[in-house]
MIKOL-60750 format. One line per 5 residues: number of its first residue (from 1); their letters; for each residue x, y, z of C-alpha. Coordinates in steps of 0.1 Angstrom, whole numbers, plus 5000, padded with zeros to 4 digits. Layout:
NUM> a> X Y Z  ...
end
This chain:
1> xxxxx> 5000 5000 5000  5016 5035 4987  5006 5063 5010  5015 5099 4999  5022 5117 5034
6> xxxxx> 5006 5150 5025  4972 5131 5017  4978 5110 5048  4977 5144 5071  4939 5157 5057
11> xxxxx> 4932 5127 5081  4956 5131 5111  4977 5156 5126  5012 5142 5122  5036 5168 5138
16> xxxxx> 5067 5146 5134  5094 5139 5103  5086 5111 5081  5113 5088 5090  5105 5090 5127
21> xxxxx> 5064 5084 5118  5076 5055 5099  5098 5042 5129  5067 5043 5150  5044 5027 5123
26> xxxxx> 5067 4999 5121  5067 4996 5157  5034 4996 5167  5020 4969 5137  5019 4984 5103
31> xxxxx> 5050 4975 5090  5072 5000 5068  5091 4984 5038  5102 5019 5022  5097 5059 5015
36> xxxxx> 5104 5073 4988  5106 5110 4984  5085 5124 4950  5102 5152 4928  5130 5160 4947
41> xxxxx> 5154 5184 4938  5132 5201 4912  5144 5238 4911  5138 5265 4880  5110 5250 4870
46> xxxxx> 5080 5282 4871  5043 5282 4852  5042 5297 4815  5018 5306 4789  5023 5296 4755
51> xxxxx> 5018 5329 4736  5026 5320 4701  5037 5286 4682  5055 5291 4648  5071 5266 4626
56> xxxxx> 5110 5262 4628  5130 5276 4597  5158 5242 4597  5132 5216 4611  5104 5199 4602
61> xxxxx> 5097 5185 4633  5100 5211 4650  5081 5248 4663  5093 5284 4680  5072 5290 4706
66> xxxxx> 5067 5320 4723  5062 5319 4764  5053 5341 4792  5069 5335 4826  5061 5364 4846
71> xxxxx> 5095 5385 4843  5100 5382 4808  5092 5363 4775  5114 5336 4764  5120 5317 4729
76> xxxxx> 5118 5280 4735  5126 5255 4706  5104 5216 4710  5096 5191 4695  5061 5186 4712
81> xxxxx> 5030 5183 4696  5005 5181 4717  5005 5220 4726  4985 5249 4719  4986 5288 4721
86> xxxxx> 4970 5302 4755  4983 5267 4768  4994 5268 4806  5029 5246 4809  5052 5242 4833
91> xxxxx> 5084 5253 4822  5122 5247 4829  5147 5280 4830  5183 5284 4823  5199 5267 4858
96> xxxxx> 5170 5247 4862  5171 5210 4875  5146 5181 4869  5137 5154 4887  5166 5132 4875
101> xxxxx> 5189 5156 4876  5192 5169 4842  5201 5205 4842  5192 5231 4819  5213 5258 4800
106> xxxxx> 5205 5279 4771  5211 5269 4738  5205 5264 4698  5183 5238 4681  5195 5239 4644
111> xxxxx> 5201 5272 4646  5176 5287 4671  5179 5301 4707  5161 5277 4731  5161 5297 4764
116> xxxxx> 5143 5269 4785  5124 5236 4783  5088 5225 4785  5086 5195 4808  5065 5167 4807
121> xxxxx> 5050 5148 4833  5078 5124 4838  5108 5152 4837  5089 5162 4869  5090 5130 4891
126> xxxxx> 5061 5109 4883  5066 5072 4867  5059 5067 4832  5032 5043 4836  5009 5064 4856
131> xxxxx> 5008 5086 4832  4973 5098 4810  4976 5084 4781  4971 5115 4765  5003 5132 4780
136> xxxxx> 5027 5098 4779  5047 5117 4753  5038 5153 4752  5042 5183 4774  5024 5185 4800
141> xxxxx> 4990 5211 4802  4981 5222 4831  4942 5224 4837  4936 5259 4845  4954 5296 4846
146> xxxxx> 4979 5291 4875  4996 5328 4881  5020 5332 4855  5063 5328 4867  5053 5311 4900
151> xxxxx> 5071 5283 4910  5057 5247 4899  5061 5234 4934  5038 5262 4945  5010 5252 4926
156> xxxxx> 5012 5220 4923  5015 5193 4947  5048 5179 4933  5073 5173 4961  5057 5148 4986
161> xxxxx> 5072 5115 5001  5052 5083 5000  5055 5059 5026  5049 5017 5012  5032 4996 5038
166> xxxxx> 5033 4958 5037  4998 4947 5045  4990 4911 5060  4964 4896 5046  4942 4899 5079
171> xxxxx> 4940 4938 5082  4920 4944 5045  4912 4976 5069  4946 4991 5062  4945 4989 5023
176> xxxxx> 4930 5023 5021  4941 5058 5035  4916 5060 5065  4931 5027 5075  4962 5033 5076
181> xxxxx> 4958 5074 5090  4933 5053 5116  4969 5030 5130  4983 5066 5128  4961 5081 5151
186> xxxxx> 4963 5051 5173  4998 5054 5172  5010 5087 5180  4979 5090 5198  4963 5121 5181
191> xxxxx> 4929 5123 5169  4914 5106 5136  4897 5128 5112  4873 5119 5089  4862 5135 5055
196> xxxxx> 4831 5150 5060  4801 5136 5034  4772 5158 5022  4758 5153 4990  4728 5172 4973
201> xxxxx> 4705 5151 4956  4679 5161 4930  4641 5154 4934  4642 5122 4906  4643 5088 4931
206> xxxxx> 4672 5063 4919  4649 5037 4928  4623 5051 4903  4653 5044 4873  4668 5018 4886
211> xxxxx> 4660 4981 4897  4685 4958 4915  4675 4915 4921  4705 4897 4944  4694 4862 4933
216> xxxxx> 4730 4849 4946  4730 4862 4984  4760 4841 4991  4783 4856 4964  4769 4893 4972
221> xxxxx> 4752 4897 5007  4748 4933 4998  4745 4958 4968  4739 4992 4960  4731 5012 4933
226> xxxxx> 4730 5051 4931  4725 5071 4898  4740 5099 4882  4730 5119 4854  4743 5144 4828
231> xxxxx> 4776 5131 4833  4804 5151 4819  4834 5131 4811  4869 5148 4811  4904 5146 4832
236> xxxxx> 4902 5150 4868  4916 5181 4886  4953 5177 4888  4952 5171 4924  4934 5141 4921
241> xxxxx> 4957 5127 4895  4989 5135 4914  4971 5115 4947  4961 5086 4923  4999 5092 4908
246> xxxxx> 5017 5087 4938  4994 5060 4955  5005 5040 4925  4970 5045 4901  4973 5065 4868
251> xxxxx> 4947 5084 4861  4925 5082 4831  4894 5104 4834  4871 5121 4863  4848 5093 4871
256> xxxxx> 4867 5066 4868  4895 5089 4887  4867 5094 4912  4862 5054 4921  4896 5050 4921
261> xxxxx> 4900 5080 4946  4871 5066 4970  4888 5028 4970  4918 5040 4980  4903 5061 5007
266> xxxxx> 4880 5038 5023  4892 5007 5011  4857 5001 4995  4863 4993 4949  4831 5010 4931
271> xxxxx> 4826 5000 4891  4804 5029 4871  4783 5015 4842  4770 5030 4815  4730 5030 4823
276> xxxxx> 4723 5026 4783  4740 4996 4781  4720 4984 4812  4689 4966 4792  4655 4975 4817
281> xxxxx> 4679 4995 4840  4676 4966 4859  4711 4947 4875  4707 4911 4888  4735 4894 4908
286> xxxxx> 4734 4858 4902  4759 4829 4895  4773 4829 4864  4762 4803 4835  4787 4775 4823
291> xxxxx> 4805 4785 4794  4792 4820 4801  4815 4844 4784  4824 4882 4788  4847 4903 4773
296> xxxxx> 4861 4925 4806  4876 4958 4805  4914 4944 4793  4899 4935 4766  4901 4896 4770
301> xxxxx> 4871 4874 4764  4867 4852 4794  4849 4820 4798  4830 4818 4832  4820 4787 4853
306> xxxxx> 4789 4783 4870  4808 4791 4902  4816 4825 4898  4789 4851 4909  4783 4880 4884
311> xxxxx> 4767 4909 4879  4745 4909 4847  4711 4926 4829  4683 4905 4822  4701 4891 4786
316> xxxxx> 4735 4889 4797  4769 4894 4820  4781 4932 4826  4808 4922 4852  4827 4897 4871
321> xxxxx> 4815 4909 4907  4846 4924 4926  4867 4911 4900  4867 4932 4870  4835 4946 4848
326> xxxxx> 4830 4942 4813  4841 4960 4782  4805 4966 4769  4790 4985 4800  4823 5004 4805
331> xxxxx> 4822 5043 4804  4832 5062 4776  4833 5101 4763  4796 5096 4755  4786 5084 4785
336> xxxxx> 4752 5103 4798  4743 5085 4828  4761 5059 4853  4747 5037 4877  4774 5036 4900
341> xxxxx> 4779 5004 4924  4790 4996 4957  4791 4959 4968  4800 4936 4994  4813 4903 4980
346> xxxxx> 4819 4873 4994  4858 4871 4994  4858 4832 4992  4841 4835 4960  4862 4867 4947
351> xxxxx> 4893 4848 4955  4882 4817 4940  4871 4832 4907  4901 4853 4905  4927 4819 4909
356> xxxxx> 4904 4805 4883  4907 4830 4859  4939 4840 4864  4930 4873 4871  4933 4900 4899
361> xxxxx> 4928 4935 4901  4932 4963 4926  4889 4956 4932  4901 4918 4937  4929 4919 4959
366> xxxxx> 4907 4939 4984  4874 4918 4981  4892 4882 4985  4908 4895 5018  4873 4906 5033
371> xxxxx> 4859 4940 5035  4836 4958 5057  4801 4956 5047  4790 4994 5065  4816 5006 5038
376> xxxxx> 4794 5003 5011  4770 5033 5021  4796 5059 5028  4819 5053 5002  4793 5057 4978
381> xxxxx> 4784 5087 4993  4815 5101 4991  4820 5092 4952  4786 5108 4946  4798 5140 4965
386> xxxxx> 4832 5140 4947  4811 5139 4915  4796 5171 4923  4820 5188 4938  4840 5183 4903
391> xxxxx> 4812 5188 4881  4809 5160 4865  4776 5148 4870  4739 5148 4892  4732 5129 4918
396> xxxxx> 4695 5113 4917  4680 5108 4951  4684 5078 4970  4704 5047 4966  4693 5012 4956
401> xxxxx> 4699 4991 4984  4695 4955 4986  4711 4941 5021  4692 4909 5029  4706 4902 5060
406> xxxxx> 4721 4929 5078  4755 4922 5093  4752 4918 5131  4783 4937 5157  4798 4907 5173
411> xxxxx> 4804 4913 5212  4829 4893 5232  4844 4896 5269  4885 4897 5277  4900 4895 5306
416> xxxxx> 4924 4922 5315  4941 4897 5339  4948 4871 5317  4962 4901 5292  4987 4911 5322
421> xxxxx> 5000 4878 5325  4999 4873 5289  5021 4904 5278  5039 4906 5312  5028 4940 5325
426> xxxxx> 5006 4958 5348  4983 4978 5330  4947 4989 5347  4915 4978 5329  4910 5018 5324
431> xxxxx> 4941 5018 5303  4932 4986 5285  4899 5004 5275  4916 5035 5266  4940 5014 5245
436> xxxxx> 4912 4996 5226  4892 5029 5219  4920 5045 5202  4918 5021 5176  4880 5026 5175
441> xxxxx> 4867 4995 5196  4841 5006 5218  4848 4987 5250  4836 4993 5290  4839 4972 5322
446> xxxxx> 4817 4945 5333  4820 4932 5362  4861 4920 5362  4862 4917 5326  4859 4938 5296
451> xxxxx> 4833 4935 5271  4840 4950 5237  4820 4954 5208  4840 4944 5174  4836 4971 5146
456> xxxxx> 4832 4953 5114  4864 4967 5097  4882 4946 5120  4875 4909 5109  4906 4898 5121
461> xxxxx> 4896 4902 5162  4881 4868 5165  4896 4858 5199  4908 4869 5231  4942 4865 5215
466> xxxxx> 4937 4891 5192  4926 4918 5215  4959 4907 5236  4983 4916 5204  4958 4949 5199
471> xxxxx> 4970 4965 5234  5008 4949 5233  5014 4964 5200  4997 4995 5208  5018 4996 5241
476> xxxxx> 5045 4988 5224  5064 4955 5221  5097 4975 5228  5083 4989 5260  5073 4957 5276
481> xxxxx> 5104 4948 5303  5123 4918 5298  5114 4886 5322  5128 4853 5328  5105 4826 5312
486> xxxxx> 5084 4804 5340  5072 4772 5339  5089 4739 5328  5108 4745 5298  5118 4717 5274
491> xxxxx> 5152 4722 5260  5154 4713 5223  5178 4697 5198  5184 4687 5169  5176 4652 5153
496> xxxxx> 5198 4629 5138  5186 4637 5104  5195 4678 5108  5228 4672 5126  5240 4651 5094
501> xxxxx> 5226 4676 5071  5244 4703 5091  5279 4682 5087  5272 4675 5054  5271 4709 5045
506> xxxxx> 5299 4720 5067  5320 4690 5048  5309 4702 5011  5315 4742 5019  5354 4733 5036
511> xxxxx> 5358 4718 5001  5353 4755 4987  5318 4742 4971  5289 4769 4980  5258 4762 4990
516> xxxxx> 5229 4777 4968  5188 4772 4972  5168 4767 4944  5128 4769 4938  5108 4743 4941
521> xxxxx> 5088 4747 4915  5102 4744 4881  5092 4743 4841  5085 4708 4830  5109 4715 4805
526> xxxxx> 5137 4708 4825  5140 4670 4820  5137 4676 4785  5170 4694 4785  5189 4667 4808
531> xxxxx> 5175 4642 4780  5157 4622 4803  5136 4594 4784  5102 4598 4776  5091 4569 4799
536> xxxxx> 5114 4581 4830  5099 4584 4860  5111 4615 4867  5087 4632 4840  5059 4620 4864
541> xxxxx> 5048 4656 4878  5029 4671 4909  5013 4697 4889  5004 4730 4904  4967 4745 4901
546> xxxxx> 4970 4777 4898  5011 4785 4884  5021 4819 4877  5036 4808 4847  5050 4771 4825
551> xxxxx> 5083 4780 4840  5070 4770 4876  5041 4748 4869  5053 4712 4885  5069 4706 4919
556> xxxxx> 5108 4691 4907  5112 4653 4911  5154 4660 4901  5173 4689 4912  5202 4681 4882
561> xxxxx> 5182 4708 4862  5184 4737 4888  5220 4730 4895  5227 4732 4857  5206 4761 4857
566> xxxxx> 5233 4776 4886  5261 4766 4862  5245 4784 4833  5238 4816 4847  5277 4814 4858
571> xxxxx> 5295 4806 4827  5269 4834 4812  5283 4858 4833  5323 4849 4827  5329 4831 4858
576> xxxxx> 5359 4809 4850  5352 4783 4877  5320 4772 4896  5307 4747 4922  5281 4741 4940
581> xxxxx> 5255 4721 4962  5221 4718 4973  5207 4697 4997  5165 4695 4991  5135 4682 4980
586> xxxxx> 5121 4662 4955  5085 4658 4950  5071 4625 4938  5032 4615 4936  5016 4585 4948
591> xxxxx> 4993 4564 4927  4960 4576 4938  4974 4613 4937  4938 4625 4948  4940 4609 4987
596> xxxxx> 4976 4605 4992  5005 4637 4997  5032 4631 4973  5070 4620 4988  5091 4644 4999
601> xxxxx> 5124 4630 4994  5159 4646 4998  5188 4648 4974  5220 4659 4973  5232 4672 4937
606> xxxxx> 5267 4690 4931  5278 4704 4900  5311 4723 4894  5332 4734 4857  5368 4750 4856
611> xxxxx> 5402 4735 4862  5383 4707 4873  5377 4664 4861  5361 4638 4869  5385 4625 4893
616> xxxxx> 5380 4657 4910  5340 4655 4916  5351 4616 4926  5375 4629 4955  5345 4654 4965
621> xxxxx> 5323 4626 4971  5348 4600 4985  5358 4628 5013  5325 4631 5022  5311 4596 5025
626> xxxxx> 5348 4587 5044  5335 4622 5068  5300 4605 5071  5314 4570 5081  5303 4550 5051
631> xxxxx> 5324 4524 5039  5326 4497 5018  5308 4510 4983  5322 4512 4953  5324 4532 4920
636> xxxxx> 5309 4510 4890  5306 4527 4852  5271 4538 4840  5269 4540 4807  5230 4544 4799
641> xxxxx> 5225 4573 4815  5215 4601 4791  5225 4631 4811  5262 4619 4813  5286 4608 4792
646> xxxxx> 5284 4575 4786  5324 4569 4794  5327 4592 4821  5299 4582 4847  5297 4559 4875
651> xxxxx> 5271 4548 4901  5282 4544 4937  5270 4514 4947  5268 4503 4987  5251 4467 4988
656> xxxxx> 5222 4464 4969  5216 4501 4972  5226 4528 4947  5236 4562 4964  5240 4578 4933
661> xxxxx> 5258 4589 4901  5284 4612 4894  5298 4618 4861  5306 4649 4838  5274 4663 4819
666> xxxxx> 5269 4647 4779  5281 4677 4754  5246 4677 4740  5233 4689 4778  5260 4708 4785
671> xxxxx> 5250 4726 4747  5211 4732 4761  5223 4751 4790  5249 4772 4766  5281 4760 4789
676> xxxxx> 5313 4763 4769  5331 4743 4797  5332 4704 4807  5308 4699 4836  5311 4677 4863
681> xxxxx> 5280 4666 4885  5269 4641 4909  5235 4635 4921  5231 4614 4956  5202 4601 4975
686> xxxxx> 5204 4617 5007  5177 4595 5021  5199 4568 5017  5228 4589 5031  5212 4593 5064
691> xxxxx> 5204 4560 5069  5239 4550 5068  5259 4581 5077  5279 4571 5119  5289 4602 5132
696> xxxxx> 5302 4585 5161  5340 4580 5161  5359 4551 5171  5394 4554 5182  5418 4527 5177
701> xxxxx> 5454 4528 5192  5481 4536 5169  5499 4503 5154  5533 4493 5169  5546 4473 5143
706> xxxxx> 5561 4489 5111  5545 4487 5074  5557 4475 5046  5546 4494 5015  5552 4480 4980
711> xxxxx> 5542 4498 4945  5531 4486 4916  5526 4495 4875  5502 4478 4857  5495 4478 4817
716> xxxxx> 5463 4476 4809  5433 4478 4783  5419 4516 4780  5385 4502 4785  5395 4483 4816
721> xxxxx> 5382 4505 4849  5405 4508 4881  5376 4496 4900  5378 4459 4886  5419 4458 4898
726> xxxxx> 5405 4474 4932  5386 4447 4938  5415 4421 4930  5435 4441 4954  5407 4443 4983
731> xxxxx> 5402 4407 4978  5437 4389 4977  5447 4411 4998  5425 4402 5034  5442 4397 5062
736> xxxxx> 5473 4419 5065  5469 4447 5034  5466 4475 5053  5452 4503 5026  5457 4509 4986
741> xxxxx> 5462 4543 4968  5459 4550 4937  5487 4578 4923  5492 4576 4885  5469 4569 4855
746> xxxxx> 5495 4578 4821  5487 4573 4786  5513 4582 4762  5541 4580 4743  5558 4550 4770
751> xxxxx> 5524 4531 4765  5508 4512 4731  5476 4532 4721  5448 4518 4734  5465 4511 4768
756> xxxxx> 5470 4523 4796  5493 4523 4826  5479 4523 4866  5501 4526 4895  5489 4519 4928
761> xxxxx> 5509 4519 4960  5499 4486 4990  5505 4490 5025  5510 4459 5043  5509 4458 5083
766> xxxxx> 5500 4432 5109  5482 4442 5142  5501 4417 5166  5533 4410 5152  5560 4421 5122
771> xxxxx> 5557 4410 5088  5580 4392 5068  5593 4396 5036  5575 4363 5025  5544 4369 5040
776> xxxxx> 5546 4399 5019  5559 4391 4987  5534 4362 4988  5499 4386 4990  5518 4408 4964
781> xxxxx> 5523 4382 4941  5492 4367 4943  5476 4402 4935  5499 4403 4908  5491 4373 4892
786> xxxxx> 5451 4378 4897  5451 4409 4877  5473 4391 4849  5449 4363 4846  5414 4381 4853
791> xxxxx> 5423 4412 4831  5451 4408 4809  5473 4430 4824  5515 4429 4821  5537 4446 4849
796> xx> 5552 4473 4839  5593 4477 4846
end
């Protein structure tokens, strides 16, 4: 919610700088997110009349005009051409500065003296696209004879600073200015002023031109309709467009201006219809038809569902109620007469129809929240007597008001004890009341407790609770003294399952690999550009119902893709090196999807490019599942995966069970994320992880016999993989071979093609007594020989 301050203080008194209001706004509920100060540092800038226009002797495009500001006459050379002679402008002098900072000097334009500049809307502070359509790209004309030479801050309400609000969705209340200037008063405990609403009414009875029918109470438990004739359509005031301006609205003409105006003031969205387009005069809210369609006022043709309440004539549909209206009713230059409505709409229904349409509004977001149902009567009061006061239309007598059941105050008792313990303090019940009443809850004593009465533009106080957080946060939050908690208090921890995610990620970030989050939510499309099959699993979706868009329409059932995504947006931006992790969720439905949640399952992916190999995103995952305490898997080659490449990918197997895969990315994926660079990944099952991740540590005393270490270079086939000689090694050599390492794989010149040579280094030791040479020589041997006969291999001297 955008509040302009100097708007905010024609409803309270606020006799303190902006930045400590906001301080105390924040403070006391209504939380501050920003404010922004409006035409700053414009100087120079003074009202002119446009005397004479003539055409420029070296440009086509261009005209001499001739302007009065005040002091003296100046020559100004433009481009625009949307102005006339006897125009009012605003107009920049030599020295001047504009709203973003452009300064301006006398000059020549092909040949001519320009003494100045005539400014457009946006030159003076206010955001393209709440601009009039008919000044987006002209100068701006003023609407009446301001006094010639005075300064443009002086007539017009320019400079200002508008404070943004972040509203919760239970306080629809504070989504309008008497809302929020209501907190205000509350807050810096002055007193609230409302707009006082008086409206003259001619002798013709609305009721006698207009008929409304609520045929769908649920959807609309109240409507009314007032009637205006001899409308006069034309811009609003400038006053009103710079409010609408700054509150975020752009103007677009005076009645429209005018319903704008009132929803942002009460909080209560009005729609004006053209009465001629109103067959019988005669509105009926009812449910729409199925396959009902309406063309609404962006100009899409929507198809409705038999769901959605609407308001409609007696042949067809003329609005979507408290969504948008239609395109055929709307208002226009020819416009004679409106009926103008004010409804209360069932916000279940508003919301509903808006997720199913895929379509929300300014009306929308305020109905589906709730809104007061009193609201209706004075804020289409204060339309009507905003329509007079501008001129632009009379105001038949009466309203057409169909309320079927009348909304009913809801009373409730609290106990001011109860509060005291609650929040800690000592307050009396007289201060409680006093507390309560500032915010406009009438409340008095009875008997020990306090009975209040709920106004019904607070549909958020439900509970005793809630009038508890009304007089702490009106107290002051910050003002309540600190207290030792009482009672029995359970001291917490974390499980098993957090305190290995924890390491995990402590592990992966010592290895310099950062830790990044990812959505949830993804496009579909990303399994199409890991080249999953068509038939993979992983292509079976939990679709969302109501996505903001294809790009996050299904929850993720891999988190490869966002991890490559990561990597893209790296290379993209010329980082020569990357890695990264993410530990999350995957989301996988059940068979009967309708009754049964999907699984939330865990993964672990990392990816990583540079001065990096495979060998490299191997020795990431061996340190970590050595850190974990899992032992005893092994790497064996995957070569029918389609993400990876078919020679450079492995599955790490423990048991029967398949943690996961790690591997560098197939060129063909690597070219659908536009990555220049090998890419290494690996994706692991982290459920699997946990279940056999020991974190507790065993200490074993050091050995007190010597090792004997013996290395060894084997020749072997290029397609032969160091796992198949690792398990000759782990099995021959049971009973005294200590460890193995691995330290050279060379191909080259030494080597046939088609070879290769693989040096390992054993480490032989016995726990109870020293080896022998023999003993030795005879495991080596036998190691030897196995990886001769099982895999064709020659020693190498």
């Amino acid at each position: 919610m955008f509040v302009p301050v100097k708007w905010l203080k024609e409803y309270v008194n606020i006799n303190i700088d902006t930045k400590t209001f906001a301080d105390k706004m924040t403070m006391s509920g209504s939380k501050v997110e920003e404010v922004k100060e409006v035409a700053k540092g414009i100087m120079g800038v003074v009202v002119g009349k446009i005397l004479s226009i003539t055409a420029h002797p070296n440009a086509d495009k261009l005209v001499i005009v001739s302007i009065d500001v005040g002091k003296e006459k100046l020559q100004i050379v433009t481009g625009a051409d949307n102005i006339s002679e006897g125009d009012y402008v605003p107009v920049a002098l030599h020295g001047a500065e504009l709203a973003d900072g452009l300064k301006i000097k006398k000059g020549k334009l092909r040949g001519e003296v320009s003494e100045g500049m005539l400014c457009s809307q946006e030159e003076l502070g206010i955001s393209k696209n709440l601009i009039p359509e008919e000044l987006k790209d002209g100068i701006w004309i003023l609407d009446q004879a301001y006094p010639i030479g005075s300064d443009i801050k002086e007539v017009l309400p320019l400079e200002d600073e508008v404070i943004e609000f972040e509203i919760t969705s239970n306080r629809p209340d504070c989504l309008s200015m008497i809302g929020i200037a209501r907190e205000a008063a509350a807050t810096i405990d002055t007193k609230l002023l409302y707009p006082e609403v008086k409206i003259n009414e001619v002798d013709n009875k609305a009721e006698d031109i207009a008929t409304v029918s609520i045929e769908d109470e649920d959807g609309c438990p109240r409507y009314m309709a007032r009637v205006i004739k001899d409308v006069k359509i034309e811009p609003s005031p400038l006053w009103m467009q710079q409010r609408l301006a700054k509150a975020g609205v752009r103007p677009i003409n005076n009645i429209v201006d005018i319903t704008n105006y009132v929803m942002l003031e009460y909080g209560q969205p009005l729609h004006a219809f053209d009465i001629d387009f109103v067959k019988d005069n005669h509105i009926i809210v009812r449910k729409a038809k199925n396959e009902e369609k309406i063309t609404t006022l962006d100009g899409v043709e929507r198809t409705l569902k038999n769901n959605m309440t609407v308001i409609a004539d007696p042949d067809k549909a003329l609005a979507i109620a408290g969504v948008m209206g239609g395109e055929e009713s709307e208002v226009t230059n020819n416009t004679q007469t409106i009926l103008l409505e004010a409804a209360y709409f069932n916000n279940d229904s508003v919301r509903q129809t808006s997720k199913e349409l895929g379509l929300r509004s300014e009306a929308s977001s305020r109905f589906e929240k709730g809104l007061d149902p009193n609201l209706v009567e004075v804020a289409s009061k204060r339309a009507c007597q905003l329509i007079e006061e501008l001129g632009a239309g009379t105001i038949l007598k009466g309203a057409v008001d169909q309320y079927p059941k009348v909304y009913e105050t809801k009373k409730m008792t609290i106990r001011p004890t109860r509060i005291n313990n609650l929040l800690g303090l000592n307050l009396t019940t007289e201060e409680m009341i006093n507390i309560l009443e500032k915010l406009e809850i009438s409340a008095k004593t009875k008997e020990n407790m306090i009975e209040v009465t709920v106004p019904s533009f607070r549909i958020d106080l439900d509970q005793e609770a809630d009038f508890v957080e009304e007089i702490g946060r009106m107290y002051g939050f910050d003002n309540i003294p600190a207290t030792m908690a009482k009672g029995n208090i359970t001291v917490g921890g974390r499980t098993n399952e957090q305190t290995i995610e924890d390491y995990t990620k402590k592990i992966l970030s010592n290895m310099g690999i950062n830790e990044v989050l990812t959505y949830s939510f993804i496009s579909p499309k990303g399994v199409d550009k890991i080249k999953l099959g068509e038939n993979d699993i992983k292509r079976n979706f939990v679709k969302l119902i109501n996505p903001l868009g294809d790009e996050t329409s299904v929850m993720r059932t891999t988190i490869l893709p966002n991890i490559m995504e990561v990597m893209e947006r790296n290379y993209n931006r010329k980082v020569e090196a990357a890695s990264a992790f993410e530990i999350g969720r995957v989301f996988i439905p059940q068979p009967d999807k309708k009754k049964k949640l999907p699984l939330e399952l865990k993964r672990l992916v990392m990816g990583m490019y540079g001065e990096v190999d495979f060998f490299t995103i191997k020795g990431n995952v061996i340190t970590l599942l050595e850190r974990l305490g899992i032992t005893n898997y092994k790497f064996e080659a995957e070569k029918y995966n389609p993400t990876y490449h078919p020679g450079r990918c492995a599955n790490i197997i423990l048991g029967e069970y398949n943690l996961g895969t790690i591997g560098e990315i197939h060129p063909v994926v690597a070219e659908e994320y536009g990555i220049g660079s090998r890419t290494y990944c690996a994706e692991l099952d982290f459920e699997l992880i946990i279940q056999f991740a020991r974190l507790d540590v065993v200490y074993k005393q050091l050995p007190k016999y010597p090792a004997i270490t013996r290395d060894f270079a084997v020749v072997l086939k290029d397609e032969i993989f160091v796992q198949s000689i690792e398990d000759i090694i782990s099995k021959m050599g049971k009973g005294i071979l200590e460890n193995y390492k691995l330290f050279d794989v060379y191909k080259g010149d030494q080597v046939d093609q088609g070879y290769k040579s693989v040096a390992y280094t054993l480490t032989f030791r016995h726990k109870e007594r020293t080896l022998k040479d023999d003993e030795v020589n005879k495991v080596y041997n036998k190691i030897i020989d196995s990886i001769k006969e099982e895999l064709g291999g020659t020693l190498r001297e």
